[in-house]
Structure formats: C-alpha cells, structure tokens
N, C-alpha and C positions, 0 to 999 in steps of 0.2 A: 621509320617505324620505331618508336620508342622500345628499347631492349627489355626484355622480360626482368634484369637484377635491379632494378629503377622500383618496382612494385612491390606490398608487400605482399604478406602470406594473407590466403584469406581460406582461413579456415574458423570454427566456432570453438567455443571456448571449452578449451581441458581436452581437444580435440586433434589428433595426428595430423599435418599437413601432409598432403602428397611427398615433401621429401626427408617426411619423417620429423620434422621437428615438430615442437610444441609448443601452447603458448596457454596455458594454463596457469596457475597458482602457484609462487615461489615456495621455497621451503618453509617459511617463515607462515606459509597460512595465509597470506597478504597478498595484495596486486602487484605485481611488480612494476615498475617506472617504464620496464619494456615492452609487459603486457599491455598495459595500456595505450602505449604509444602506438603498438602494433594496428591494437582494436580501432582505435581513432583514426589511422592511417588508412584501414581497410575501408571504412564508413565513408572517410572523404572519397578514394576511388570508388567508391561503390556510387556518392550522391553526383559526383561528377561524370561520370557514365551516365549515369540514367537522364542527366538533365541534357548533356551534349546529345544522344540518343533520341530521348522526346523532342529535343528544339528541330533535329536534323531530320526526322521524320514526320514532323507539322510541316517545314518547308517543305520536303518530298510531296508531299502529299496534295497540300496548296498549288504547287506547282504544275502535278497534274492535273488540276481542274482549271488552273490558268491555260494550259494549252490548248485543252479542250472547249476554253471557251464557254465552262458549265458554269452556273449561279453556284456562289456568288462574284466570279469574278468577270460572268457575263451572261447573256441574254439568255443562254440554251439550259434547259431544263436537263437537272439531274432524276427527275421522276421515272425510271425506269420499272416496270413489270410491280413487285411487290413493296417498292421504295412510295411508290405512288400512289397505289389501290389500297396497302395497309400501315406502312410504319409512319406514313405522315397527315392521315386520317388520326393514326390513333394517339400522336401524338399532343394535336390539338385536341383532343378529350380529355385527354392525360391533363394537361393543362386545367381545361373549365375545370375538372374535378377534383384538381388542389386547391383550387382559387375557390371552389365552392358554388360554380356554374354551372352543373352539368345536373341531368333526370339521369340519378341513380348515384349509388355509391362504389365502394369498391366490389364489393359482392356480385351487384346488379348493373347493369348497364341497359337504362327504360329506352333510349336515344334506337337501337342498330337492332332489328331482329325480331322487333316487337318486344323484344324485353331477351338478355341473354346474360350468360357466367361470365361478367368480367372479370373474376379473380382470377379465371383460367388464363383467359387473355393478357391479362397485365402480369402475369408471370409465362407467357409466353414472349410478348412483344415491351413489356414497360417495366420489367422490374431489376433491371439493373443500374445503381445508385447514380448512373450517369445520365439518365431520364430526368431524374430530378430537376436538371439543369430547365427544362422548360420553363420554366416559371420567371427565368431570369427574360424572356423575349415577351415581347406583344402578340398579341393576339394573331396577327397580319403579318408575322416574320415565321410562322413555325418552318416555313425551308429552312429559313438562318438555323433556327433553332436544330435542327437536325444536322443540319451539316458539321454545327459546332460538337455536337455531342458525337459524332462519324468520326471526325479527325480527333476528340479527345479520347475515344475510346483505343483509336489504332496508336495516337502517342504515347498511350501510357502502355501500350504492348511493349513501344519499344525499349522505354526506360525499362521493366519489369527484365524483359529478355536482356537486358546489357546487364544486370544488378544477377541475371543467375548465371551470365558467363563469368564473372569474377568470382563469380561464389564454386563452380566446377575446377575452377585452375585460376593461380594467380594471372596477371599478364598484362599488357599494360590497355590503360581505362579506354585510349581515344577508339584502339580497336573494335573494342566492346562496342564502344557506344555507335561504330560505323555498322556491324553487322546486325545489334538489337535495332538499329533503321532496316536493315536486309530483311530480317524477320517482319518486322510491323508492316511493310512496306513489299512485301511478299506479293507473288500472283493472285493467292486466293483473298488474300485482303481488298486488290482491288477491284479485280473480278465479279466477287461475289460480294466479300464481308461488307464491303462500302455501301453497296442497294439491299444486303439484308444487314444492317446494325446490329439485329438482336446477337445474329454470330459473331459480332467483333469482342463479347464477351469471354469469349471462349477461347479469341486469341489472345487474352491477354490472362485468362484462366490457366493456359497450358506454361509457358514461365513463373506462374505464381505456384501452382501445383507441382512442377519439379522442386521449387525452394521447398515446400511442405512434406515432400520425399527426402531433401539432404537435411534438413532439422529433424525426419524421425530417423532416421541414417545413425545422423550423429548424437540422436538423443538431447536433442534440443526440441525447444519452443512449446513444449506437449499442449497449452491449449489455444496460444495461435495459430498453430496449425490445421488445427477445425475450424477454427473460425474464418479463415481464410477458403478450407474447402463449402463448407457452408454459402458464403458469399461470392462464391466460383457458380456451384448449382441452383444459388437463388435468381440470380444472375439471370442466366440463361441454361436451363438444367441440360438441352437438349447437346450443343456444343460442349457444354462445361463435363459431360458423360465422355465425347471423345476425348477432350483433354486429357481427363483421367486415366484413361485408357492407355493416352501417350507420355502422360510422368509416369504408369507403372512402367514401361518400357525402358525410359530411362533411368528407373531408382535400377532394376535388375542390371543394369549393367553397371551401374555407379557401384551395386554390390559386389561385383565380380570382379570391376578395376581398380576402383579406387582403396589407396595405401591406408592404413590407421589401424584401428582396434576393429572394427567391422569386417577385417579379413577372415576370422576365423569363420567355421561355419556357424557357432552360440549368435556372433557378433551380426551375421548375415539375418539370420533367420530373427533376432531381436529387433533390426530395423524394420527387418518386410514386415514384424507382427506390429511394430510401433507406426508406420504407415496406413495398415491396415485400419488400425486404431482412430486414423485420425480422420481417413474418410469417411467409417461407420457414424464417425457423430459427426460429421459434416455433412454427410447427407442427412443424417436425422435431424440436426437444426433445419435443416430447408425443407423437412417431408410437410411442414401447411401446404406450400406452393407446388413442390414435384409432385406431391400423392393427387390434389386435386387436379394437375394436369393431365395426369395418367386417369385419373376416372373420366375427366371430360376427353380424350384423345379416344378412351373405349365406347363414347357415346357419339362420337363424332360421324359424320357423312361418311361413310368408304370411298376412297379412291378405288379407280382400277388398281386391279394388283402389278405391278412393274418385277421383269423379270432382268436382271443384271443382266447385261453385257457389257465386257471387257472393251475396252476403246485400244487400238493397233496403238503397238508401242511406239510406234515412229512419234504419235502424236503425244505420249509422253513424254517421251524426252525432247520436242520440241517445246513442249510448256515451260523449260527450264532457259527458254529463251526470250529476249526481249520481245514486249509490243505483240505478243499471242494473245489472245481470247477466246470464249469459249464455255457453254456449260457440258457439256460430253465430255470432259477431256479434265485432267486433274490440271488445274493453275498451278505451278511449282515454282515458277520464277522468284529468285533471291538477289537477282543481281550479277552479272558476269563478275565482278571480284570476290566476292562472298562465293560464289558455288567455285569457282577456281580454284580459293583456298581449300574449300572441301574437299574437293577430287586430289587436294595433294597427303591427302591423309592417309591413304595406299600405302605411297612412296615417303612418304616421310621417316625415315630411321630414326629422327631426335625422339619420335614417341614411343613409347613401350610397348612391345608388339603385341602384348595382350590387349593394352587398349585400342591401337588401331584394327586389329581382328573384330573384337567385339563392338564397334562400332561401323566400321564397313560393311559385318555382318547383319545387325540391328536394320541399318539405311536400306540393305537390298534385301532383308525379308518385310520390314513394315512397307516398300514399297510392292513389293510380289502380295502384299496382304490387299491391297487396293485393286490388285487386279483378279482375285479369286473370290466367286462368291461366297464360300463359307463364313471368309475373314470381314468379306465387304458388309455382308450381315451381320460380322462382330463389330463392326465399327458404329453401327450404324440403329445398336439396340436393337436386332432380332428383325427389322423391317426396312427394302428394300424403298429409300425414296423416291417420289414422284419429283419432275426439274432435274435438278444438276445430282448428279451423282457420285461424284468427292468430294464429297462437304466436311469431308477428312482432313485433304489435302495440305492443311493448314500447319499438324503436327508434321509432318514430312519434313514440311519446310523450315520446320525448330529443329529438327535433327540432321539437317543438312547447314545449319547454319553454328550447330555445338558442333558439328565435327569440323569446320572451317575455324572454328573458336580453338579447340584440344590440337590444331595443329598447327596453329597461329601464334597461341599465347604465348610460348618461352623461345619466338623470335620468328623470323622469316624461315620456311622453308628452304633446303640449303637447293643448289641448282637443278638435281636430278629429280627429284618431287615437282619442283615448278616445270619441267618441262614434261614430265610426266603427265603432271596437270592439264597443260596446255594442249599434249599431244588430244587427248580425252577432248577435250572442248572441240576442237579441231573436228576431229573425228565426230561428233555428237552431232552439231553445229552441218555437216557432209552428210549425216546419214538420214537429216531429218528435211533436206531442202525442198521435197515435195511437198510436208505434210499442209493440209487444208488448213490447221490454226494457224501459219505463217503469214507474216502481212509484210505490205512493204517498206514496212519502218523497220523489220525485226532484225536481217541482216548488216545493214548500214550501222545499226545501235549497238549490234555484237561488237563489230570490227572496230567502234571507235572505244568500245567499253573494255576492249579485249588491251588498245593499243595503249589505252592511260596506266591501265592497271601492267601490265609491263613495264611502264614507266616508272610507275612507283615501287614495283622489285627492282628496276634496276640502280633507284637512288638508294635505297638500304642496303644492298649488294654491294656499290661502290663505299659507300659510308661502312662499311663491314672489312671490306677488303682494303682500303685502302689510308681509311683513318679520317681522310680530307674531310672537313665539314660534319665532322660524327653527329652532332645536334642539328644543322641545319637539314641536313640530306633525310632523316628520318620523317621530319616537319614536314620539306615535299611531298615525302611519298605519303604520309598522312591526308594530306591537303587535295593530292589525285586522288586519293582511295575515295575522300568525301565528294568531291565533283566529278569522279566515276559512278558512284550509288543516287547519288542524287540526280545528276541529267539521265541516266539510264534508266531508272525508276521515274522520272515525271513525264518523260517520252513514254514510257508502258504506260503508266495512268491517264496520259493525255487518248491514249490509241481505243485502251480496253472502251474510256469513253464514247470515245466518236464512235466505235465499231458498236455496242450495244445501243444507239440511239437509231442505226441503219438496219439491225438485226434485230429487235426486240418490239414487244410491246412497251409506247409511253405514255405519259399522262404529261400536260403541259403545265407551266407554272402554275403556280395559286395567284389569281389575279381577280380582276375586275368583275369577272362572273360569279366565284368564291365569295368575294365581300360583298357584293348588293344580294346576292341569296340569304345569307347571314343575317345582312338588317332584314330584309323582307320575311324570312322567319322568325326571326327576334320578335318582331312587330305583330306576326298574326297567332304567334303562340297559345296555345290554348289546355295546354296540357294541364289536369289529366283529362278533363270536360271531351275532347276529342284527340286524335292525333294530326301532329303538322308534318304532312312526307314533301321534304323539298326535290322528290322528282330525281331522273338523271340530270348529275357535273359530274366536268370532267376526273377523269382518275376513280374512285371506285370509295366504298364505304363512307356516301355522302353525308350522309346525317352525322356522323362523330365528325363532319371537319366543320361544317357550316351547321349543323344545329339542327333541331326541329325530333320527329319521332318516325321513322319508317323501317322498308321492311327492307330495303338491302341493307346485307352482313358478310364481309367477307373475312374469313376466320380458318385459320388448320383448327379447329374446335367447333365449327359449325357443325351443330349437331344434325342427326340423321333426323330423329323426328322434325326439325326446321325444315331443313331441304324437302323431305319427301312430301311435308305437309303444302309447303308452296308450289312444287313441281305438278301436285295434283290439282292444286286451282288454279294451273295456266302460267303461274310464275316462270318465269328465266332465269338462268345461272349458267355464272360461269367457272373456269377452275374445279371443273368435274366433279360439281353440283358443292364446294367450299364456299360460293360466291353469288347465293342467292340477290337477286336484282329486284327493286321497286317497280310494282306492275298497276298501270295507268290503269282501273277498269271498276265502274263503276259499285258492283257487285261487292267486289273484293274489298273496296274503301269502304263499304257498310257493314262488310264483318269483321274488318278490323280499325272499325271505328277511326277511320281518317277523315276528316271533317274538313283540311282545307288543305287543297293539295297546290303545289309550284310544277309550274311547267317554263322549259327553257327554251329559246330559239337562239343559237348563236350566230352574229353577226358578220361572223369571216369563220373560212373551213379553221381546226383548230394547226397550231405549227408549236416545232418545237423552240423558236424564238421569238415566241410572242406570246406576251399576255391574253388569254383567253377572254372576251366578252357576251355578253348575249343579253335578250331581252326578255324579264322575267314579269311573268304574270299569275296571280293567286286565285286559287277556283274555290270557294266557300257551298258545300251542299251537306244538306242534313243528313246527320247519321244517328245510328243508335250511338248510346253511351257504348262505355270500354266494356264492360257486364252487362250480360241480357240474363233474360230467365226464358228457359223452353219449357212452359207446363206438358209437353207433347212427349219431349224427352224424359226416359227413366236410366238411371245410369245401375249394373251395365248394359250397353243395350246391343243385343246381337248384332242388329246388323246393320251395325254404326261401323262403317268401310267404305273408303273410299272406292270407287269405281274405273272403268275405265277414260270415262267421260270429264273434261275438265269441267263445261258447264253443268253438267248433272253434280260433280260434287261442290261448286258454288252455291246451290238451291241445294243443297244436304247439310251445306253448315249454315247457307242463313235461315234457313226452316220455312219457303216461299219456294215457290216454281214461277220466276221470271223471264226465263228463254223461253223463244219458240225455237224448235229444233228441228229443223225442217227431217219430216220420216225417211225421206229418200236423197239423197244428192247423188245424184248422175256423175259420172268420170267420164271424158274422152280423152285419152291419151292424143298427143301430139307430137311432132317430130322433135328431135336435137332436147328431149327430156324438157316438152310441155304438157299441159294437160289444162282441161276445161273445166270447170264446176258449177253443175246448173240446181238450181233449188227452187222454191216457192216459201217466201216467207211474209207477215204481217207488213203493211203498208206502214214508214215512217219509223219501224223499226230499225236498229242500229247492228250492223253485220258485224261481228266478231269473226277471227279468225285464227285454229289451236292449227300451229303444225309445228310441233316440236322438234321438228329433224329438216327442216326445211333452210334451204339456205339459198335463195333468191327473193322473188318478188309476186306478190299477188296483186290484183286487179279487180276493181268491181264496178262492172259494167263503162267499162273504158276510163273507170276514173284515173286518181293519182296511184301508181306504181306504188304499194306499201314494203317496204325489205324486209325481209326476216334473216336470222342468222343463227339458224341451229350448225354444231358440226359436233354431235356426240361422237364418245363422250364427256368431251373440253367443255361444250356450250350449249345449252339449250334455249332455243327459242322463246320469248314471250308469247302470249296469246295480244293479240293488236287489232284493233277494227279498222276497219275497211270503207268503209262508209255508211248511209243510209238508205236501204227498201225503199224503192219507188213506189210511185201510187200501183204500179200494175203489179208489186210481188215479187217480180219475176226478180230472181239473182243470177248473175252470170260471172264466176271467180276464173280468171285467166291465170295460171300459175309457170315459172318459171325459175328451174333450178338451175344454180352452176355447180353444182357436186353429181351428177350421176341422176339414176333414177330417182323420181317423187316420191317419199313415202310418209304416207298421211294414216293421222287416225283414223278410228271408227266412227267418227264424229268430228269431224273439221268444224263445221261451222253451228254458229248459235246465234241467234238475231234476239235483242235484248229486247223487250217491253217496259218503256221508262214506267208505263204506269201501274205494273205490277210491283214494281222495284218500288217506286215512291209508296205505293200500300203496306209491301214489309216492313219498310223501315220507321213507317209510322205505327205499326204494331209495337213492333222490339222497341222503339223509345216509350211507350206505352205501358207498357210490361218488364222495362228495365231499373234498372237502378239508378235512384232519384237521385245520390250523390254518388261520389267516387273522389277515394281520399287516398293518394300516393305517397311513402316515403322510399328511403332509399333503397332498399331492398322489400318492402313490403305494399301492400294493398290491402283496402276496405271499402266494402260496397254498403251501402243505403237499401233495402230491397222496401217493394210495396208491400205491407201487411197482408198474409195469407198466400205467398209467393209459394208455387209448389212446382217440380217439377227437377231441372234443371240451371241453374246459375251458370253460365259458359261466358268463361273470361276470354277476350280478345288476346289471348297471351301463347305464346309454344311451353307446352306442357312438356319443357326441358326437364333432366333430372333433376334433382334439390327443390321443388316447390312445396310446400307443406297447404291445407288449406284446413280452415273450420266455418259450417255457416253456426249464426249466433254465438251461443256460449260452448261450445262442444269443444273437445279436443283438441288440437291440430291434429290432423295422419297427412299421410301423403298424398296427394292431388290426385283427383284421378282425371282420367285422360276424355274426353269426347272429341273424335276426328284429329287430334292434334295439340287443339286447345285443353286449356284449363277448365274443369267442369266443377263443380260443386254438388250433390245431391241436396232440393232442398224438401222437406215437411208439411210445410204451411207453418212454422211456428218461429221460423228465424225470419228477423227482418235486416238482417246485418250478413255479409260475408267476409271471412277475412282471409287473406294467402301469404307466408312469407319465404323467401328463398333465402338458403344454406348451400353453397358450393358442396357437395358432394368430397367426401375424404378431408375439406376441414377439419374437422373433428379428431378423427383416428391421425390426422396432421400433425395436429398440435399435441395431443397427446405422446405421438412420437419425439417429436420435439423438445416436452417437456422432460419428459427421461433423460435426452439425449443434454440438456444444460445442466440437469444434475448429475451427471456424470462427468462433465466435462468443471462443473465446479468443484468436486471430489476431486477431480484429478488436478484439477490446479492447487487445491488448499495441501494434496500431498506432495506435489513438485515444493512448493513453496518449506514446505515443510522440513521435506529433508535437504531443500539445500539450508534452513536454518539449523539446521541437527549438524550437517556438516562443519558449519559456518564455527559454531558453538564449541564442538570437539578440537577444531582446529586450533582454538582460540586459549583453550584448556590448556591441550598442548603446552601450545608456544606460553601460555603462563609457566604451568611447571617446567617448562627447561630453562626458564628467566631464576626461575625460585631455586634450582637447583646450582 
C-alpha cells in the first residue's frame, strides 16, 4: 500500500491543510512555482482515483450480472418488480418523446392514464441527465439502454466518492479509488439502487454534496456549489433529500474535526451559514420540478398507511456481510476489506482521538437513527415508506467507508487496530449465523475475502518492517485489496440477483411479443379520432413501452381522482390502487372512446429466460368520439356520485341503462369457501362479473373456469365476463376462493345488452363532437351548432386542466364523475382544455429568484477576488518603486 508522504496535500486554496500548512499566495501576491505544483499534483491524484474507481466499479458491477447470468450478458431477465412495470416502460417514452414520437409532451402524457402529469413523472423517474443517454440506443434495445445508464450512474458514484476521499485527507489515490468501488458497489446499490435507477442518483448526490459542504467549509466555490446541489435534487429530489441529510452529518463533524481557520466557533458557524446557503438555492433552482412533485405526491392515490418496525439486529449486522438480500432489512454491505478498514478506526492511535470519537460516534448514532421511528421518519421526509424501508441505507455506507478512508489514508493501520478489527468481524460474522438474510455463498465469500485481505496487510507489514521489496510488497497488497473488492462484490451481485428473481415479482425480457404489438399499434393508430389500448404485455405500463392510448398507469403519482374513478367502473389495480390496469369491457371502451382494442394470447407460459411471444389480434368497434355533449347534464349537478354499483356507474357516465341486472341473485354457500350464484337474465345477453376481493375462479353454467385475483389491499380485481345467457335465462355462477371466505358486492353480476349499448353510442357519436384536434399538452373540440348541456371529455379531470367552451376565459375544469366536463349554452360550438402541471409556476418563479441570487453572488465572489487581486498587485508595485 502506497505510504501516505508519496501524496500531496489536498486541501483548497488559501486554505489550512489538516497538518497545518498552507498553500496559498506567496508574499509576492503571485502563485508560487509550489503552489501550483501542488494544485496540479492534487488534481492528477484526484482524476486518477476517480478514473481507477469508476473502471473498477463498471467491472464490479458487469461481473455481477455475468454471474448471474442476467441480460446483457445472458438469457435471464433483469426486470425485477418496479425495474419492469415502470423504469423501462418509461423509458422507452422518454425516448419517442425526445425523438419527437410520442402523444403528448413534457407537461402531458395522452399515451398512460387517459391523459396524465408527465412532468411529475419525469422528475420522479427521468430526469437525471443520465436518462438522456436513451436516445443514443434503438428503439428494441431500451433493456441495453437501461442497463448502460444503471452501471453509468453507479460508476460515476464511485469516481465522485474516491475524489471526496482525497479531498477529506491526503493519502494515497489507488486506495481511494478501491473503497469509492466499496461505496458504489455497496448493498444498497445492488439490492435496490440497480432495479430502482431513479435512486442511484442519490448515490452519487451524497459524495458530490459532501464536496459542496468542504467548498462552503472552506469558503470556496460559492456558486458551484448550488449548482451542484440543484442538479443533485433535480436529479432525483426524493434520495437527493436523504443525501442531504447525510453531507449535513458529515460537514458537522468536518466542523468539529477538521484543523484550519474553521476551528474557531465565527470560522464554524460561517461554514454551516455558507452551507446553508448553498442548499437554499439549490433547492430553489430545482423548485419547477420538486414543487410540482410535491403537489402531484398530495393529489396522489393514498397508500395504506405503514407503521415502522425495527428489523432484529442480528439481521443488520448480517447485511454487512457478503451475498445477503433482502427488502426488510438495511443493505449495508461494503465489502469485507473496506468495513475491516472501518472497524479499525476504534483502535487506531495514528488518528486524532477527537476524530476517531466523533466519527465512531456519528456511524453508531446515524445507525441507531435507522432503527428508531422518529429518526426513520426524519430520513424519510415526515412519511413512513410503503416496500423497502431503508432506502437510507446508502448514506451509512458512505460513512462507513470515510471512516475506513480517515483510517487508512496516512498508512496501514499498525497491528493492534487490525486485530482489533478482525476480532469485531469475527465476532459479527458468529453473532449473525442464524440470521434469515444469510445465503449460502455469504460465509465461504467472508472467509476467502477475509483471508486475501490479510494478505495484503501482511505484505505492507512486511514491506514496513522489514524494508525488503518496499515498492513491490505495497503493489501486492494493492492488487489483493482490488481482487478482494471485486470477486467479493460480483459474487454479492451475482446472489442479490438470482435471489430476487426466486423472491420477487418479474416481468420477462422485451421480445417478440413487445415488437409485433408495437407494429400492430403503429398500424391501427387512430389517435385522436379514437383511442388504441393495446391490452395486457407482459411487465406493466404497456402503452408508454409499445405505444397506442390506454388506461393502465402505473405511477407513485397516480392520482386519487384516476384510481377511484376506474375502481368505480370495475377497473383493477395493482400496487394498492398506484397501478391502475386496462379493462377489456365493452361499456367502458365507449366512454373512453377506445375504438380499437389488442388482445394477446401467449404462446408458451412466460419464463424468465425466454423471450416472450404470443398471438395478437385487433378488435375495430364504434365508439363515440374523445368529447360527448350531455344535453341531460347541468353541471353542478347533485347527484353526480358514483355509487356502489360498478355497473350502475358505467350507465351514469355513459348516460344509457345497458345492463340488465338481475333484482335478486341467490347465494348458497358451499363447503371448503364455495358458493353458488343463481340469477335470471335476458336470453344472448353477455354475463359480466365484479368481485373485487375475489381471488379464485368463477363459472357459468359449467363453462370455462374464469380467475380473478383480488387480494386487497395490494390488488383488486377486474370486472371480467363469463360468458353468454342461454336461450332459457337461467345463470348459474359456481364460485371458488383460495383466500378464506367469499366476499361479494351488492351487485355481482350485470348481463350486457349489446343492443342497448350499440343505441348509445350511436346517440353520443350523434350529438358529439365532429372534430377533435390534440396538441401536446392541449385539446379542442368541433361541437354541433346549438350544443347545450354538458361537453364531458374522455379525460381524468386531474389537477392542472384549465378549460373554456368557445371564446370565454380559461377557469379551471370542472369535474363530472371524474371526467372533464365543460358547461355548455347553446352558443359555443368549439371547446377547448389545456394542462399546466400544478406548482409550475410558483416553480419557476422560485427558481428565478434563486439564479439572481446566485448570479449576485457570483459577480461579488468574482469581484472581490479582483479587488484582492488589484491591492495585491499595488502592493507589490510600490515596494518595487520603493
């Protein structure tokens, strides 16, 4: 291991280095020969860390999906849970939408939802500058596209993290660049951050936000350092919060330990205030995208509320162990040489025992903060997440990997520290062998991670003690510490994979099925004249990956008015009610003007190492246009409410009574939770069937077995038909659950009359609007001459719509059952609606403040270091003249 006197200083300029010297401005006013050499010296160890660092944690990384056998280095799909259903949906959007492909703009999204706030979304899921990257793949590569963008966001953690260990403590780079791989390459990176992306922004926020604490520390950089926190929260605002959270942790200790002019209390309290500083307009640059997040967050579905609890700490401290997995349980793994290093920082005497106190102390209260709900709700923005519940985890593991750094950097630990060390792992390693995250890779990876990294103390040891080899023996131990972190970490990432494709929900590659739906909607497009819903594919949020207009949306922003609006006409969803699903039914396609729907059959059950296939077929039936007019409707109108009835509120929005519903349906309960359903309904009519909490199978009249899959409140069921009313009437529904007892609505069943149906819809096309002209965040409707009544857009009358019919105003939309309504007069024959994300506005005006401020403060940085510059310069004139 390269000796600590080999490096230089790396501290900022005019600024104390921890052992006190300085490297500021000669007497003279000028730069010195030394300065600069200095400066130059720091910058090459600083770009050579980051670059060894990022190459050494792209291998890492690569490596663990080679083991795993995941795309792209093989057959088996990395689609896991929310990797599948939203960030590779949305990324193929993201795409059409740069290229100039996609119904809708940034604002609007006409594709998912019926029409929803993409600007919410693309600053939850797309708006960190490493999305960009899509554009550079084909259309039919977005996996590739994703994966490349996963491993560039976690490389450039690690470079970030290597460039802030040098910048804490001199010491030498290759170190650095071994533990910013420990960092990037962390538990929670692969656990989590790799199937959620959006949070790998956050891991590479939290090293760029410590350097934005030592440049206000040291009174440097005042308007990079906004702009950096700006591009942290624009980022990903949600992680880029805990980040924050975790530099202020570390500036307060940097204030307390670190040597220079910032010792005083003026010096202290000047950083935290200059800190301060540089968040307030960091966030303020990002408040377009955080403000409107947080309004659409407050109009969103509600979760169940989730009440914390602590996960046994057996199973924490076993997370700090190889080849663990797990959402319950904090990811903490760093690497057995990396946490070694750590645990010697107790025992270490070469470090200043204020620093190892306040650092020891720092690691086991931010860890004690993860396990107590006050704090876990401080981390976590005042709300208790629904899924994994240390989505923290991540800062932990940056501060277990600076204190491996501050006890590393000015040379190996001397013997009583490393065995100290070792003792702790030992012991750790013994306390945790029960715990349920243990797999059977985790022991065998300790023991050989444990026995290299021994090895390479004992070659610096010998090279220490004994002189032999001084350059060579150091190289070794370098060279194990790299092929300790690296096979140790792609064995973890090979396991965490295989184990979440055994444990979780997946979705299967993007293949054969994906691209002929894609031409097959391309081709029957019709938009805006009607909607194209291409049905369920596999993985979830089908329309943004293959195209067309429908009404599954799966979003943390799905708003409450969406969900409850579909839940009420028979719709399903999943992700407790975040994940509204496309509902096959005819009803429903004529009040939201779906005109030609896809239906899939697939070929072979779906697997996780095969391309998915199936046989797609297109169903063309008339519907009204996107805008109807209800002369019947007056808005407001009392008592426009949904009911308890799915089918009664499908015949309340299309304005037609199409079901028959039969007055009585009989129940006989049956053994082992069966029951019977007997009705009377119209002859040729079509049996629908709501049971929204059902989760088995129904029957009509011995036919085909139909499955349902409610399990609130995760999932609710679709409404699904069953077959066709015989000539005698007679319905006999056989039902069978595998959850416990039946529990049915008031109204289970509805038997459709096509010919009631084909009579609405020939009214509403009648009486609607003769054209319909779409832009990217807006709408205008054609009305017939003397149109009076109501105008009711096929749209969720989400927050931000504005509308006006004719030449009037814009106000705000008003709502009928869910939809978009218009009041009309008889004198408008035009309608027109356009949407504004909600806190835009108040956004940008935030924002705008926040860049004149932030350009004031730079024209006065700028300023007085020219004033300086100037004085200095006078000086050294008159001592020349003298």
């Amino acid at each position: 291991m390269p000796p600590a006197a080999e490096t230089v200083p790396d501290q900022g300029e005019g600024a104390r280095t921890e052992d006190g010297r300085t490297g500021g401005p000669d007497a003279d006013g000028g730069r010195s020969r030394t300065a600069r050499l200095i400066r130059a010296g720091r910058r090459g160890l600083r770009v050579r860390a980051a670059a060894a660092a990022a190459l050494l944690t792209c291998l890492g990384f690569c490596l663990g999906g080679l083991m795993a056998g995941a795309h792209p280095f093989g057959p088996t799909t990395r689609n896991t849970v929310d990797l599948g259903q939203q960030y590779l949906p949305y990324h193929a959007y993201w795409r059409r939408l740069l290229l100039g492909d996609a119904d809708g703009d940034l604002f609007l999204n006409w594709s998912a939802g019926f029409g929803t706030n993409f600007l919410g979304d693309f600053g939850t899921y797309l708006s960190s500058p490493f999305d960009l990257m899509v554009v550079l793949f084909p259309a039919d590569r977005m996996e590739l596209a994703l994966y490349v963008i996963t491993a560039a966001k976690i490389t450039a953690a690690g470079g970030a993290m290597a460039v802030l260990l040098l910048t804490l403590r001199r010491g030498p780079w290759p170190v650095a660049a071994v533990l910013g791989t420990a960092y990037a390459l962390c538990g929670w990176a692969l656990n989590h951050g790799a199937t959620v992306p959006m949070w790998l922004d956050g891991l590479l926020a939290f090293p760029l936000l410590c350097l934005v604490g030592e440049w206000a520390r040291t009174g440097r950089r005042p308007v990079l350092g906004p702009l950096v926190v700006a591009l942290a929260w624009f980022a990903n605002f949600y992680t880029a919060y805990m980040a924050t959270v975790g530099a202020a942790v570390v500036l307060v200790v940097r204030l307390l330990t670190a040597e220079g002019s910032g010792r005083t209390a003026r010096g202290r309290l000047a950083g935290l205030l200059r800190s301060a500083r540089a968040v307030l307009l960091g966030v303020g640059l990002a408040a377009p995208i955080v403000l409107v997040i947080f309004l659409a967050t407050r109009v969103a579905d509600p979760t169940p509320e989730v009440t914390f609890v602590a996960v046994d700490w057996t199973d924490v401290f076993a997370r700090l162990l190889p080849a663990t997995a797990g959402v319950a349980s904090p990811a903490l793994f760093i690497g057995t040489p990396a946490l070694a290093l750590a645990l010697t920082l107790p025992f270490n005497s070469a470090v200043a025992p204020r620093v190892r106190i306040a650092w020891v102390a720092t690691i086991c209260l931010v860890t004690l903060s993860m396990q107590w709900e006050p704090t876990h709700l401080l981390w976590h923005a005042g709300a208790s997440p629904n899924g994994i519940p240390y989505r923290q985890a991540f800062v932990l593991c940056g501060l277990l990997v600076i204190a491996g750094w501050l006890s590393t950097a000015q040379g190996l630990p001397r013997t009583p520290a490393l065995l100290g060390a070792t003792g702790l792992l030992a012991a750790m390693a013994f306390a945790v062998r029960d715990s349920v995250v243990v797999d059977r890779w985790t022991y065998p990876a300790f023991a050989v991670a444990l026995a290299l990294a021994v090895l390479a103390a004992a070659a610096v040891v010998l090279a220490r003690r004994y002189g032999a080899g001084s350059r060579a023996m150091p190289a070794v131990a370098v060279a194990l510490l790299v092929l300790t972190q690296i096979g140790e970490t792609a064995i973890t990432g090979g396991r965490i994979a295989e184990q979440q494709l055994a444990q979780v929900h997946w979705s299967p590659r993007v293949g054969p099925w994906q691209e002929d739906m894609a031409r097959t909607v391309e081709a029957k497009d019709a938009w805006p004249r009607h909607r194209t819903d291409p049905g369920e594919v596999p993985g979830g949020n089908d329309v943004l990956l293959v195209g067309g207009q429908g009404g599954e949306y799966y979003s943390s922003l799905s708003s409450d008015v969406y969900s409850r609006t579909l839940s009420s006409l028979g719709f399903g969803y999943y992700a407790k009610g975040r994940h509204p699903v496309s509902l096959d039914n005819p009803v429903t396609d004529a009040i939201f003007s779906i005109g030609t729907r896809m239906r899939s059959e697939p070929t072979a059950p779906l697997r996780t190492d095969e391309l998915p296939e199936a046989v797609i077929t297109a169903t063309d039936t008339p519907v009204p246009p996107l805008v109807t007019v209800r002369p019947d409707v007056r808005l407001p109108a009392p008592g426009a409410r949904f009911g308890e009835s799915a089918f009664a509120n499908q015949e309340l929005l299309l304005g037609s009574k199409v079901y028959d519903t039969p007055a009585q349906v009989r129940r006989t309960d049956g053994p082992k939770d069966t029951a019977t359903l007997t009705a009377t309904c119209p002859a040729n009519a079509r049996v629908w069937f709501w049971a929204p909490q059902l989760q088995g199978t129904a029957t009509l009249n011995g036919q085909r077995p139909v499955s349902f899959v409610g399990k609130l409140p995760s999932v609710l069921g679709p409404m699904q038909p069953l077959g066709t009313v015989p000539e005698s009437g007679a319905v006999r529904i056989e039902l069978r659950s595998d959850r416990g007892a039946l529990k049915l609505p008031r109204q289970p069943v509805g038997c459709l009359v096509q010919e009631r149906l084909e009579t609405a819809v020939r009214q509403l096309t009648a009486t609607g609007a003769t054209a319909v002209h779409v832009s990217g965040h807006g709408l205008t409707a054609e009305l017939p001459p003397g149109s009076t009544g109501t105008a009711v857009i096929a749209v969720p009358r989400i927050s931000g719509w504005s509308c006006a019919a004719g030449d009037a105003r814009p106000a705000p939309a008003k709502r009928y059952l869910g939809l978009l309504a218009v009041p009309l007069d008889g004198g408008a024959t035009t309608v027109s609606c356009s949407f504004r994300p909600p806190g835009l506005r108040i956004g940008g005006a935030i924002a705008a403040v926040s860049l004149l401020v932030l350009l004031a403060l730079g024209f006065r940085s700028r300023f007085l270091r020219r004033t300086t510059r100037v004085h200095l310069e006078c000086t050294s004139g008159s001592s020349d003249g003298k």
